[in-house]
C-alpha positions in Angstrom: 6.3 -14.0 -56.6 3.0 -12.7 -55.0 5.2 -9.1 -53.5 8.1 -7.4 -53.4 10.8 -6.1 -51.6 10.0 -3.7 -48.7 5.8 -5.0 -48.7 4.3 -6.2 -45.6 2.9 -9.4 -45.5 0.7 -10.5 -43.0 0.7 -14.1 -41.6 -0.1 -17.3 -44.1 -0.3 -14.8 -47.0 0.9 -15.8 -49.9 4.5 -15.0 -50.8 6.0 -16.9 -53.8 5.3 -20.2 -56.0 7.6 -23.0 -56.2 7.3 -25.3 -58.7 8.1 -28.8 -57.3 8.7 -31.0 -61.2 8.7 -29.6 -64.5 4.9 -32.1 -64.8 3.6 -29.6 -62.0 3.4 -26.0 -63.5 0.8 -25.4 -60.8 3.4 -25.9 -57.8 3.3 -25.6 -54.3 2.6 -22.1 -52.6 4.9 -21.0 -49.6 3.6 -18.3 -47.5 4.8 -15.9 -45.0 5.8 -17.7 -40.6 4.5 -14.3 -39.2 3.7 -11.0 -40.3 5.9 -8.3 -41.3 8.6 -7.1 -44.1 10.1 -8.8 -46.7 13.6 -8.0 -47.0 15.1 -10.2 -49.9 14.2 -13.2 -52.5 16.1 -15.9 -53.6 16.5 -15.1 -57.8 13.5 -16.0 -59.6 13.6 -19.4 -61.9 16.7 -20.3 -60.0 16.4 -24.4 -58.8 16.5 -24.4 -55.4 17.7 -27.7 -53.0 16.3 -28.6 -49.6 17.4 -26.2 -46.6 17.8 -23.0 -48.9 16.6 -20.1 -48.6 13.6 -18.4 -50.4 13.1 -15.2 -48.9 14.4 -13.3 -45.6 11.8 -11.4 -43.6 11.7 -8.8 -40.4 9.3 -10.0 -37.9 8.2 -9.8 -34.3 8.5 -6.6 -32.8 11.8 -5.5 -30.2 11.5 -4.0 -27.0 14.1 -2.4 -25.2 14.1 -2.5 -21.3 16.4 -0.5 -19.3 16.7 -1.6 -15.7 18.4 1.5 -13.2 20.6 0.1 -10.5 17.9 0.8 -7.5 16.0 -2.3 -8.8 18.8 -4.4 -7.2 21.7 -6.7 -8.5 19.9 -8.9 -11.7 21.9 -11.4 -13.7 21.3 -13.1 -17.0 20.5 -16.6 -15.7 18.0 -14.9 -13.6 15.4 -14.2 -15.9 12.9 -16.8 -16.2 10.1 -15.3 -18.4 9.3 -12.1 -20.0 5.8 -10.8 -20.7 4.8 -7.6 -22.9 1.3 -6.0 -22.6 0.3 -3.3 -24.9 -3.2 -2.3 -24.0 -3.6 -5.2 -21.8 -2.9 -7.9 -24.1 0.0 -10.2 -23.3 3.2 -11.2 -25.9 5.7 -13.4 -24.9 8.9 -12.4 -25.4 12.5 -13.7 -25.3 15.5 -12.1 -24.1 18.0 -11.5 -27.0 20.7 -9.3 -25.2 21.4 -9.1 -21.8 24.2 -5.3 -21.4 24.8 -4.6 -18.0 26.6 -1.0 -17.2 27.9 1.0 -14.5 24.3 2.3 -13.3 21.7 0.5 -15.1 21.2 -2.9 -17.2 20.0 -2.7 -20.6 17.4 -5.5 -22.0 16.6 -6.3 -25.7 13.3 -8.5 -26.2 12.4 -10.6 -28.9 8.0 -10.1 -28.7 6.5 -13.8 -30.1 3.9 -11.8 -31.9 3.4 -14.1 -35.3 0.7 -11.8 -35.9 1.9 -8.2 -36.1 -1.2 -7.1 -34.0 1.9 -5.4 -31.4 2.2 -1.7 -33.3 5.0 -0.6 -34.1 6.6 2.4 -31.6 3.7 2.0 -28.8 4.5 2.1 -25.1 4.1 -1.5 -23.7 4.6 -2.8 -19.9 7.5 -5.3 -19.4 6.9 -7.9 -17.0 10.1 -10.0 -16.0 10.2 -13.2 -13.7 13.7 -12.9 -11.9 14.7 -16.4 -10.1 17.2 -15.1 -8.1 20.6 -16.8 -8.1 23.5 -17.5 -5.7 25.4 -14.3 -6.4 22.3 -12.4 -5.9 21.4 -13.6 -2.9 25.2 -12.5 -1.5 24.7 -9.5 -2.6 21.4 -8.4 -1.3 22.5 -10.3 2.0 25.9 -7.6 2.1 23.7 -5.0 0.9 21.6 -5.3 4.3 24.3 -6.8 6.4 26.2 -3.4 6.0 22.8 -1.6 6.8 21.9 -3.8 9.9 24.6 -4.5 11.4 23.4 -6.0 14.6 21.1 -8.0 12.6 22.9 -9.7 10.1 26.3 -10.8 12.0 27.5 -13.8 12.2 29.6 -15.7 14.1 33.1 -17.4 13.4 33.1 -20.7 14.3 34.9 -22.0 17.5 34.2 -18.9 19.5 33.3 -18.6 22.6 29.6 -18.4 24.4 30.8 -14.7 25.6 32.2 -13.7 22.3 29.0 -14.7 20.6 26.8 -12.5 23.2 24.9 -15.7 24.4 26.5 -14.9 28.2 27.6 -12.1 29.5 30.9 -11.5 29.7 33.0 -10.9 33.7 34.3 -7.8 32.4 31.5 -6.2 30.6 27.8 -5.1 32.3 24.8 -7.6 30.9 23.7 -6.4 27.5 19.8 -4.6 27.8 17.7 -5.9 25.5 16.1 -3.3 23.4 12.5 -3.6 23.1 10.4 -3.0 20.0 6.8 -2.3 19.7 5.3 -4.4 17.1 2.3 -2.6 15.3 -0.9 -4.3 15.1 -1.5 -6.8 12.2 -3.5 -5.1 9.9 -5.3 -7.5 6.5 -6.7 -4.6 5.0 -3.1 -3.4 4.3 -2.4 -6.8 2.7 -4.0 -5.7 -0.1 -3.4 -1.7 -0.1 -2.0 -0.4 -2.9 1.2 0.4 -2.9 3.5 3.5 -3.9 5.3 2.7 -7.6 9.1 2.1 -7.9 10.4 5.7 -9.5 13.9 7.4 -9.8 14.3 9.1 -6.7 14.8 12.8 -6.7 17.5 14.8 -5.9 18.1 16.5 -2.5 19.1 19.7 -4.1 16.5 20.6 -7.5 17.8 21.3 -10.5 19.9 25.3 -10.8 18.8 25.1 -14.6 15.0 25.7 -13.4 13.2 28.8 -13.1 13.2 30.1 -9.8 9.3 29.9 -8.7 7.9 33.7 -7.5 6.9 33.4 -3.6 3.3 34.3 -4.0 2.2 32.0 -1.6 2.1 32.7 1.8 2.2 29.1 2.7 5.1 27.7 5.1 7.6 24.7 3.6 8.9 21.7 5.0 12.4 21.2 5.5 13.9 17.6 5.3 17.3 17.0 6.3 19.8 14.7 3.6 18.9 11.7 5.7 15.2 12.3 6.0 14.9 13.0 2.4 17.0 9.8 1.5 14.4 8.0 4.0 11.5 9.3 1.8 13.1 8.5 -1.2 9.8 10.9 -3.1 10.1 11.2 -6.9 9.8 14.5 -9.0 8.6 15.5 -11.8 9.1 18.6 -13.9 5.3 20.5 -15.6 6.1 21.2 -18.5 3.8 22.7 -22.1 1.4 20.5 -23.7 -1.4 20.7 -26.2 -4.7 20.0 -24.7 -8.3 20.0 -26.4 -11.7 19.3 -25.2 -12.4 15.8 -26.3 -14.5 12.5 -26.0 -13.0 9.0 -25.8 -15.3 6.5 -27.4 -14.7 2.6 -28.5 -15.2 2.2 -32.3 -16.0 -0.8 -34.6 -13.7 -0.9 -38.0 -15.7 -0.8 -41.5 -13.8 -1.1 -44.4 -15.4 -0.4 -47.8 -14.0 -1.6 -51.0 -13.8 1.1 -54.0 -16.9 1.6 -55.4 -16.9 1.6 -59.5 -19.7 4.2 -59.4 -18.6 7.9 -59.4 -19.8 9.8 -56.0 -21.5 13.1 -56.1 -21.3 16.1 -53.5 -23.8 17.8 -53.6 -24.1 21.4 -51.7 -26.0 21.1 -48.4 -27.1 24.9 -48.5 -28.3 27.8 -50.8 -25.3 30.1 -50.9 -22.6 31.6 -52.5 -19.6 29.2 -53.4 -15.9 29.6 -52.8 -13.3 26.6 -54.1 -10.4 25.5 -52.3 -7.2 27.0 -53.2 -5.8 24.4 -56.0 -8.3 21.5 -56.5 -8.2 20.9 -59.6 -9.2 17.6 -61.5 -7.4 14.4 -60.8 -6.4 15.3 -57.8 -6.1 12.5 -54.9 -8.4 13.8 -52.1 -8.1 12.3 -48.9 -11.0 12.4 -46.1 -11.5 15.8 -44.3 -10.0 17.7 -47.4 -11.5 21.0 -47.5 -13.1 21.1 -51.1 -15.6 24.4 -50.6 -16.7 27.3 -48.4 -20.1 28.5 -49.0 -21.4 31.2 -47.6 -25.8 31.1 -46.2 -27.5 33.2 -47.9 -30.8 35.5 -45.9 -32.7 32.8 -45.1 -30.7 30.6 -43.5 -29.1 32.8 -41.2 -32.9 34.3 -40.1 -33.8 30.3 -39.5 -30.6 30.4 -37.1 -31.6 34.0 -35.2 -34.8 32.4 -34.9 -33.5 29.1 -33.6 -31.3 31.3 -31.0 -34.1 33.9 -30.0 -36.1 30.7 -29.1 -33.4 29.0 -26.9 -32.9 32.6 -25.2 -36.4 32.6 -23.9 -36.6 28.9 -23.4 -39.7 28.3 -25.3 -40.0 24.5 -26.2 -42.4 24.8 -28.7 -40.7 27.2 -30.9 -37.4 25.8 -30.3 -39.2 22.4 -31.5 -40.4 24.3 -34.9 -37.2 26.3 -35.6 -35.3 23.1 -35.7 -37.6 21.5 -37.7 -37.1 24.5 -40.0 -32.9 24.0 -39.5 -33.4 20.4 -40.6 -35.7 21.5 -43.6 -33.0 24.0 -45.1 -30.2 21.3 -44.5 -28.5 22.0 -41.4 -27.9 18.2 -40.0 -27.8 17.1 -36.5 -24.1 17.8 -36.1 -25.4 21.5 -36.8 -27.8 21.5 -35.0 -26.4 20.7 -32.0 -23.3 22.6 -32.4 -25.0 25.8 -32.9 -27.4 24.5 -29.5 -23.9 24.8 -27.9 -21.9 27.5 -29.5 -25.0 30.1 -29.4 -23.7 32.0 -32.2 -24.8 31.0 -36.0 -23.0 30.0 -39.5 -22.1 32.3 -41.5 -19.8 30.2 -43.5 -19.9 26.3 -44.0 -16.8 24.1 -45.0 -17.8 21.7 -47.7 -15.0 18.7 -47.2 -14.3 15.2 -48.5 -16.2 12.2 -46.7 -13.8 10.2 -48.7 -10.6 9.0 -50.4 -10.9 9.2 -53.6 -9.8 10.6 -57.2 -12.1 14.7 -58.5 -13.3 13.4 -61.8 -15.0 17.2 -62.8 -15.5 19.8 -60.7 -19.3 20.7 -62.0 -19.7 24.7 -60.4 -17.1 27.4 -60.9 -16.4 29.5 -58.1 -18.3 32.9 -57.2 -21.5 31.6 -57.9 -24.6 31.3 -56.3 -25.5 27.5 -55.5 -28.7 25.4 -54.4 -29.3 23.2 -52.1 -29.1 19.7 -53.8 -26.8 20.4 -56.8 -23.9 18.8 -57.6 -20.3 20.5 -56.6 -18.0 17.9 -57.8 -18.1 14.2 -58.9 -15.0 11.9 -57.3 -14.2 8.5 -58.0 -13.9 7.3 -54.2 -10.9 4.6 -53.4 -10.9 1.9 -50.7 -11.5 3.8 -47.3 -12.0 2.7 -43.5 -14.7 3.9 -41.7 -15.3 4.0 -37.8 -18.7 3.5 -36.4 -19.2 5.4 -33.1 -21.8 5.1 -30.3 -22.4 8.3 -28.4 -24.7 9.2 -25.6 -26.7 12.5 -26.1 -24.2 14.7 -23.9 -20.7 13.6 -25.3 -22.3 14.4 -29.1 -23.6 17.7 -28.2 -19.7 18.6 -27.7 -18.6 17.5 -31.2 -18.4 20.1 -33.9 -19.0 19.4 -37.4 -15.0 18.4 -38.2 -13.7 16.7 -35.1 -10.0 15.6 -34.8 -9.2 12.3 -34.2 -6.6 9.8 -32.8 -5.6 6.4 -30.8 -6.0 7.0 -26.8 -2.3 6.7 -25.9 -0.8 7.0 -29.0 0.9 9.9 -30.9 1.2 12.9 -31.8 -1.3 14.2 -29.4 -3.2 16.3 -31.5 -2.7 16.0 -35.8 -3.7 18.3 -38.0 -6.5 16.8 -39.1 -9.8 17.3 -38.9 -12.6 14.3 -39.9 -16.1 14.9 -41.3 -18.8 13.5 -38.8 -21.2 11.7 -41.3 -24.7 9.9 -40.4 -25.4 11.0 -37.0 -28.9 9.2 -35.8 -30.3 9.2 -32.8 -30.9 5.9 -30.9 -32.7 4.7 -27.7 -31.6 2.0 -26.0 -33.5 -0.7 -24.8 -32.9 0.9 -21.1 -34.0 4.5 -22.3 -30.6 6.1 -23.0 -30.3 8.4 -25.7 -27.6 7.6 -28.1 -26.2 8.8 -31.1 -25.0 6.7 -34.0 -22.6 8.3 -36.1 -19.8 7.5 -39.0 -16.1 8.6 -39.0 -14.0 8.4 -42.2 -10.3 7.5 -41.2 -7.0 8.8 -42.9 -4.7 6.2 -44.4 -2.8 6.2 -41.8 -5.5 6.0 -38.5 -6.4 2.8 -41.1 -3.1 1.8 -41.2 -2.5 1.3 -37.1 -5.9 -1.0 -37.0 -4.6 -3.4 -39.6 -3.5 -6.4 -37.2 -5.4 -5.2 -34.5 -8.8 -6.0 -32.3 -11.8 -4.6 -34.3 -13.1 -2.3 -31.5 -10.5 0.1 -30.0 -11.0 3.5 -27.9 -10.9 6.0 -30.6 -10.4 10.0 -29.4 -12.4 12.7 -30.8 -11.7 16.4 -30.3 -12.1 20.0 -30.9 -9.9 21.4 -33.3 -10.7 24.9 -32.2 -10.0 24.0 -28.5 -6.7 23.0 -29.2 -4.7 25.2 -27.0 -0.8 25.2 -25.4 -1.3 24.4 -21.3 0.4 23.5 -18.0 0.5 19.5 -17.3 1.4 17.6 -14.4 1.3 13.9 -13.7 -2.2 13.1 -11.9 -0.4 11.0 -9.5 1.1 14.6 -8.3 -2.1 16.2 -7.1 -4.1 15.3 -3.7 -7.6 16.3 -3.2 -8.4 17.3 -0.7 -12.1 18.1 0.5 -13.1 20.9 -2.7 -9.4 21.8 -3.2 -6.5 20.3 -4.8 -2.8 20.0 -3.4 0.6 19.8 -5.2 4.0 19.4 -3.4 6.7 21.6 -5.0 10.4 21.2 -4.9 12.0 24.6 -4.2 15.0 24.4 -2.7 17.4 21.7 -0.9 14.8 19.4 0.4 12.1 22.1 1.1 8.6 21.0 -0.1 6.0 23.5 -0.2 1.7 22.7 -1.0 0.4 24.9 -3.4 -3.4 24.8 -4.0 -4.1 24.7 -8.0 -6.9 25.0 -10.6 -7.2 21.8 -12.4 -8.6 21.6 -15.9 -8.5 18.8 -18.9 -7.5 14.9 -17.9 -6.4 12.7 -20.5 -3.4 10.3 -21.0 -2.4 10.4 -17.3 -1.6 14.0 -16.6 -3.9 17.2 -15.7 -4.5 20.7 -17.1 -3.0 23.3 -14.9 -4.9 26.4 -15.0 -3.8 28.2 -12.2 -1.3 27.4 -9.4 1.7 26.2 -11.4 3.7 27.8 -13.6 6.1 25.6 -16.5 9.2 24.3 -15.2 8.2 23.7 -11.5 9.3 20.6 -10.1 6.6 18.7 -8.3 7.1 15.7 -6.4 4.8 12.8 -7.7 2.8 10.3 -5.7 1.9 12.7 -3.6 -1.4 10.4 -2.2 0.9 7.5 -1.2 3.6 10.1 0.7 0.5 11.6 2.6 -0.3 8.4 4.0 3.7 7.6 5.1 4.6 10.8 6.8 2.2 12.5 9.1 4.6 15.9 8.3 4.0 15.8 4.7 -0.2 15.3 5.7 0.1 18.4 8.0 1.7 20.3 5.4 -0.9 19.7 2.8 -3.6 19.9 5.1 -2.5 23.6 6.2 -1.6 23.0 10.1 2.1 22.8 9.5 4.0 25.2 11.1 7.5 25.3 11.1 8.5 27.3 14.6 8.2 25.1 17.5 6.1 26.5 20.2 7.8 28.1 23.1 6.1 27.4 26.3 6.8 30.0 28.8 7.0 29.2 32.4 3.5 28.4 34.7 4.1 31.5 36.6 4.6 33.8 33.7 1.2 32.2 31.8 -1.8 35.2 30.9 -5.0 34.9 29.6 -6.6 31.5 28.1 -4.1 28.3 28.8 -5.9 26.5 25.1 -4.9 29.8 22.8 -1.4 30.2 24.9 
């Protein structure tokens, strides 16, 4: 045997030997169908015959699909092909269970991924091709017969020219036709997107909310049970999120085998040094440990004064010279640049890990005064992933020295972590861009989510000291409108009401509330698409809604200008 219980394999690996004659100690090697986890073996040395079994694994992943009722009657024999797509890439699937209940029908997929590139707990898409079948077809054609009535009757047979309406009877008045007007065929709206199928709302919103305060001055809309039902709109509650300043950038994966050589850290400043609480040696370090704090001494918080004076008065030439004089004493471009920003200088500097890896000594004590250059502690560094990061000019300038870092899309949204930015050079493109070439050390387990996967994947870099609790709202819930933006609130038994807000961060699909909208508001989402439906809901987010009807008094009793009357 090659593993053990519980390992994952990935696919063709190696698994187990089997020796084929007693003349063959060599054998034959059998090697894992598909990625994923071993479970059992059969009992090793044990003679084994055709069609047993030498080892059980769990593979492909399983999706569950749950279908509400509003997405119409859908049978089992229905269901001609299922696709997943997790970050645009499509998995067949299979349909393993098929549980239909009193409001909803509940799907179990079987994802052909041989693989394992599908991670495990990610939100995919489901795509399902429904044939529709005989009994399907009854029942959408009851479902409309009993809302059309006039429309979808039909006739017994054997019954007479005046019983089926084609003459008019001696007894009853000719029938007037009714006559529609037909809106002009449009192509463009062939095309037009159209407004996603969500849970429709409830008339009345929810008594366990907060009532909103009525700050606004600004009239509501109210929709009648039938209306609303018409409108069928969806809501949405805004609810507490973390949010950080950030920068999305696509990343190529570098993994580096353990190096026998020990590494050195040396201190990047002359200062005075202070150890992390615990490290000791042999301890297992991981990348972005903190290991020191040392404190600048005089002269490097005069070169940073300087640095600042010079950016104050907007002199290029000093500013050039001062960092040049950064750069001499050790400050890097991640320094540099963050202190550009920030406008306020280092006093203290966290010294952390830019590996994995095992503290062999630990060379200076803490307390003491340090130089630039010697050598704080000696690790011996284990097999660790590295991302390699492209950034224009602008997006670097907003990374601090430690940024945090995750998967767009997946979670938690913001770990404690925070990752040493290592190598930064400055590039220029071949059309003039300045870029910025930089190198990320991952955790075990950011390394972990790329095995299986594409090499170059959109990799999210933040602020840890951003990170801060905010309102969020689905971005399909606000409209812009010329310089402002527009939300429809829920406040009462089909009374909308627009609300102009202050928008902040975007990221994952929902928007930073600053202002506007308070936690636990219900908001009605795609509020872009209802605008374009209903020319009430357009007036009311445009501001010329008014609820009172006008009262025209009579000609005789008119004063003053007929177009302000």
């Amino acid at each position: 045997m090659f593993v053990r219980s519980g390992a994952r394999v990935e696919r063709s690996e190696p698994v187990l030997r089997l020796t084929v004659a007693t003349h063959n100690p060599v054998g034959v090697l059998v090697t894992a169908p598909a990625a994923g986890l071993i479970l059992d073996f059969a009992a090793v040395g044990s003679l084994v015959a055709p069609g047993l079994t030498l080892f059980q694994m769990l593979a492909n992943a399983v999706v569950n699909v749950v279908l509400p009722d509003y997405h119409g009657p859908i049978e089992r024999d229905s269901i001609a092909g299922c696709v997943v797509r997790y970050e645009g890439t499509p998995w067949q699937a299979t349909l393993r269970r098929f549980e239909p209940e009193a409001n909803q029908v509940r799907l179990q997929l079987i994802v052909d991924d041989p693989d394992g590139r599908l991670p495990l707990g990610a939100p995919v898409t489901a795509e399902l091709a429904v044939m529709p079948t005989a009994a399907m077809v009854e029942a959408v054609y009851a479902t409309r017969q009993a809302a059309y009535a006039e429309c979808y009757r039909l006739p017994p047979r054997g019954a007479a020219r005046e019983e089926l309406g084609l003459a008019p009877s001696a007894s009853q008045p000719p029938h007037k036709a009714t006559i529609r007007t037909i809106a002009a065929y449009d192509p463009a709206q062939t095309f037009a997107p159209r407004r996603p199928m969500r849970e429709p709302a409830p008339f009345q919103p929810s008594a366990l909310l907060k009532p909103l305060p009525h700050t606004a001055q600004r009239p509501t809309l109210t929709l009648s049970s039938d209306a609303w039902r018409a409108l069928h709109p969806a809501s949405c509650v805004a609810r507490l999120a973390s949010v950080s300043d950030h920068v999305d950038a696509v990343m190529r994966i570098e993994h580096c085998l353990a190096n026998p050589q020990a590494f050195a850290i040396i201190a990047p400043f002359t200062g005075t040094l202070c150890p992390a609480p615990g490290l000791c040696i042999g301890e297992l370090v991981t990348p972005g440990q903190p290991l020191f704090t040392l404190s600048l001494d005089a002269d490097a918080l005069a070169a940073q004064c300087a640095y600042l004076e010079a950016l104050a008065t907007d002199n290029v030439n000093v500013a050039a010279r001062s960092d040049a004089r950064l750069a001499a004493l050790g400050f890097d471009l991640v320094h540099r640049r963050t202190l550009q920003r920030l406008r306020v200088p280092f006093e203290r500097i966290a010294v952390v890990a830019p590996l994995a890896g095992t503290v062999l000594t630990v060379d200076t004590p803490g307390g003491e005064a340090v130089a630039a250059g010697a050598t704080l502690l000696t690790l011996m560094p284990a097999n660790t992933t590295f991302a390699l990061i492209d950034l224009d000019a602008a997006a670097f300038a907003r990374l601090p020295p430690q940024v945090g870092a995750r998967w767009v899309g997946a979670a938690p949204a913001h770990p404690n972590i925070a990752l040493p930015v290592l190598e930064a050079q400055p590039l220029v493109n071949c059309d003039g861009l300045k870029r910025v070439r930089l190198r990320l050390p991952l955790t075990a387990a950011l390394a972990a989510s790329v095995r299986g996967t594409p090499l170059t994947r959109l990799l999210r870099l933040d602020d840890p000291a951003t990170r801060r609790d905010a309102v969020v709202v689905p971005i399909d819930c606000i409209v812009p409108i010329a310089a402002s933006s527009e939300v429809l609130l829920h406040v009462g038994p089909g009374q909308l009401r627009a609300v102009s807000i202050a928008r902040g961060l975007v990221a994952d699909g929902f928007v930073e509330v600053a202002d506007g909208v308070q936690v636990g508001a219900t908001l009605i989402r795609d509020a872009a698409f209802l605008r374009d439906e209903d020319q009430r809901l357009r007036a009311l987010l445009a501001g010329f809604w008014d609820p009172v009807p006008r009262r025209s008094a009579p000609r005789q009793e008119r004063t003053g200008n007929p177009l302000l009357d």
